[in-house]
C-alpha positions, 0 to 999 in steps of 0.5 A: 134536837130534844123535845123541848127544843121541837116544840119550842120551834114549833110554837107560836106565841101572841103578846099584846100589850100597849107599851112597846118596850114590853112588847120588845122585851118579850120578843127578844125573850122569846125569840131567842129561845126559839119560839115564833113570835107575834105582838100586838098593841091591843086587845082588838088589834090580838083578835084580828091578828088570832083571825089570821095567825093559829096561836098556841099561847097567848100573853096578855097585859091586864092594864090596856086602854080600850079592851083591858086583859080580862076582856081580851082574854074573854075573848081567846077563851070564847072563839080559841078554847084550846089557845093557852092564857097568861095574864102580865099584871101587877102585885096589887091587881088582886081584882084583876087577877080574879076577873082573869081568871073568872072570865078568861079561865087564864092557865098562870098570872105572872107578876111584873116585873117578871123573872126571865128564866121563871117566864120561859119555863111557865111558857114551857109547862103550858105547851107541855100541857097543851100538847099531853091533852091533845095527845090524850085528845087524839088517842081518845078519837082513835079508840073511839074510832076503834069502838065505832068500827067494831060496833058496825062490823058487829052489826052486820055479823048480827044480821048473819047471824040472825039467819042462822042457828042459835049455835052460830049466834053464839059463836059470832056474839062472842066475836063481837065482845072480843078485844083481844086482837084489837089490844094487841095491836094497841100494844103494840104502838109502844113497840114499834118506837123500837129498843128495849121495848120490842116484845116486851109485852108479850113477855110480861103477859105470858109470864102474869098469866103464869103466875095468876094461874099459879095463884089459883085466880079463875080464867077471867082474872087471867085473861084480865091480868094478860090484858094488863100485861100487853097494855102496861106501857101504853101509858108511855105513849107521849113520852119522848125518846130520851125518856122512853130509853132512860133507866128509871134510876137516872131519871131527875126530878121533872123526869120522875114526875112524868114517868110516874103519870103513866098509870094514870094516863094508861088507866084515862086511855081505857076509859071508855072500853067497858070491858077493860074496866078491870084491866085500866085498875091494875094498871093504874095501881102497877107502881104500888108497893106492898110496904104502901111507898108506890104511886100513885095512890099509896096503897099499901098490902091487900089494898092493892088489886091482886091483878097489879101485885101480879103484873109488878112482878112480871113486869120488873122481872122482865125491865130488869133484864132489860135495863129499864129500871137501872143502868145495866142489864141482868141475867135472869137469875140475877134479876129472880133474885132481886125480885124475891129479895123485895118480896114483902117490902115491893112485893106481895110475898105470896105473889113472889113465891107464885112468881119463884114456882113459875120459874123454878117448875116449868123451866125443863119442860118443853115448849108444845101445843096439840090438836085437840077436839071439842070433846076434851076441851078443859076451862084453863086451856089455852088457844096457840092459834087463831080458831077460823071457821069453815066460813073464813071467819075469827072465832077465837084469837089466838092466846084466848083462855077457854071457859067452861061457858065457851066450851059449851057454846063451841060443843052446840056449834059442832052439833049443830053443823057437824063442824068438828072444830079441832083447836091447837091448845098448848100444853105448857105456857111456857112461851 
């Protein structure tokens, strides 16, 4: 069964209006796309039954006798916030229309006599719409649950280390500032849907890093675009399977339309994580094209974060591969070369040519990592492993990249408790 199908099933659908035959009509209608059904003569007669029955959308008659649509309407917006509104009116009810829409906050008007097929799909617009905000609704609630179990696990690692040193203190500070693990796991709910998807992420990450790195961007700017790259999808999120798995270059009109809100989306969803405040940029703006014929803003050229123009490129390449974008998969050289054929029309070609001495420079050297003491630490440096201490506890993820300011903190935390912390950096990047 496809998606509109589940949730045409799914939904319930109130008519009120006091001429039956209306009401029969609409019922038939509805009924027959598979939607769950109930009518009502008036307006008082709907709020009974809206007591008892959970509604999703309501259609309303304007011109009833005792409580017309606007004041029904009123009503749903008042006790039912989240219940959609259409209002059934005339051509020339131009002033009920406004007091519908002044005071019912109605999603559509539709006129009598009414066009059947132009009916269902407004009815299906707004149950889409219905359903994205309160998917948004959701995710909003999950993150903020996230934050509020951070902040108190943070609270009382705050009290620990108010007994301890300075440089213990500064040791757990960093762990309560750290997302890392967190984003992780959030980039991961887009994989676990399974097919092309599965290590995705991780792949565009580790590639973006390579290349803000090639690029000369400093540490904070590349943990920011390995950020981007484990959360570019999560956008994607509310999409339905068909469309998750459908080439971007067989995607129709009203398909196009919703993958191309997924930036957007990604961008609301990190809203209210400060820290990732630069990171919900460039995945707003991970679709622009250097030439400026991308979304969704149309920028064009250095008005486009270098961060996006970094992760377009690592994320193509890998999609390519993938046959996300179109309807075959590539070879990886084959993809390579597509990528740098488009450098200055769909990519910065500074970024391209970063992107080609990636590929070119590190693809015979070996993949390792080794132990290495505090000492020799270098900002740049990259965490293969999770760094634990003596405690049992999480002092830096793995994949984290050290700053001269971290190294700093990790020396006065091996002077002040003789730790001798040995951390396991990698040598190349190239996983």
């Amino acid at each position: 069964m496809s998606e509109d199908n589940q949730g045409a099933y799914s939904a319930k659908i109130l008519c009120v209006d006091d001429e039956p035959n209306i009401l029969a009509s609409l019922r038939r209608l509805f009924r027959g796309k598979g939607f769950h059904v109930l009518t009502a003569p008036g307006g008082h007669e709907g709020l009974e039954l809206m007591e008892k029955e959970d509604v999703d959308l309501v259609i309303s008659d304007m011109r009833m006798p005792i409580m017309d649509g606007a004041c029904f309407l009123e009503h749903v917006r008042a006790r039912w916030p989240d219940t959609v509104r259409l209002l059934l009116t005339g051509y020339s009810d131009v002033q009920s229309i406004i007091d519908a829409i002044n005071r019912g906050e109605i999603y559509r008007y539709i006129t009598k006599p009414w066009d059947d097929n132009d009916i269902v799909l407004v009815v299906r617009q707004a149950l889409e719409r219905k359903a994205l905000e309160q998917e948004k609704q959701r995710l909003e609630a999950l993150t903020h649950k996230q934050n509020e179990e951070l902040k108190n696990l943070n609270a009382s690692l705050e009290a620990k280390v108010e007994q301890r040193t300075v440089a213990l203190r500064q040791a757990n500070d960093k762990l309560k500032n750290n997302f890392l693990t967190s984003i992780k796991v959030f980039s991961n709910v887009i994989e676990m849907r399974g097919g092309k998807l599965v290590g995705h992420s991780r792949r565009v990450a580790d590639l973006a890093r390579r290349i803000a790195q090639t690029l000369g961007m400093d540490t904070k700017e590349q943990q920011e675009i390995f950020v981007a790259g484990l959360l570019a999808d999560i956008g994607k999120i509310g999409f339905s399977d068909e469309l998750l798995n459908m080439p971007v270059i067989a995607m129709n009109g009203e398909q196009l339309g919703h993958f191309h809100k997924h930036t957007v989306r990604a961008e609301q969803l990190l809203m209210p994580l400060e820290d990732l405040q630069h990171t919900a940029k460039i995945l707003r703006s991970q679709h622009e094209r250097f030439d400026g014929t991308g979304f969704p803003d149309g920028l064009k050229g250095a008005d486009i974060p270098l961060g996006s123009r970094v992760l377009a490129i690592a994320s193509d390449y890998d999609n390519l591969q993938l046959g996300v974008l179109v309807q075959r998969r590539m070879p990886a050289e084959e993809a390579q070369k597509m990528i740098l054929r488009s450098a200055g029309s769909r990519y910065d070609e500074k970024v391209a040519a970063a992107f080609k001495l990636v590929l070119t420079g590190t693809s015979d050297e070996p993949v390792e990592d080794q132990e290495i003491a505090v000492v020799d630490l270098r900002p740049g440096m990259v965490l293969s492993t999770d760094l634990i201490s003596r405690d049992g506890l999480l002092l830096l993820p793995a994949d984290h990249v050290l700053s001269e300011r971290m190294i700093e903190k990790m020396m006065r935390y091996d002077e002040s408790y003789g730790a001798r912390l040995i951390l396991r950096i990698r040598t190349n990047r190239g996983k």
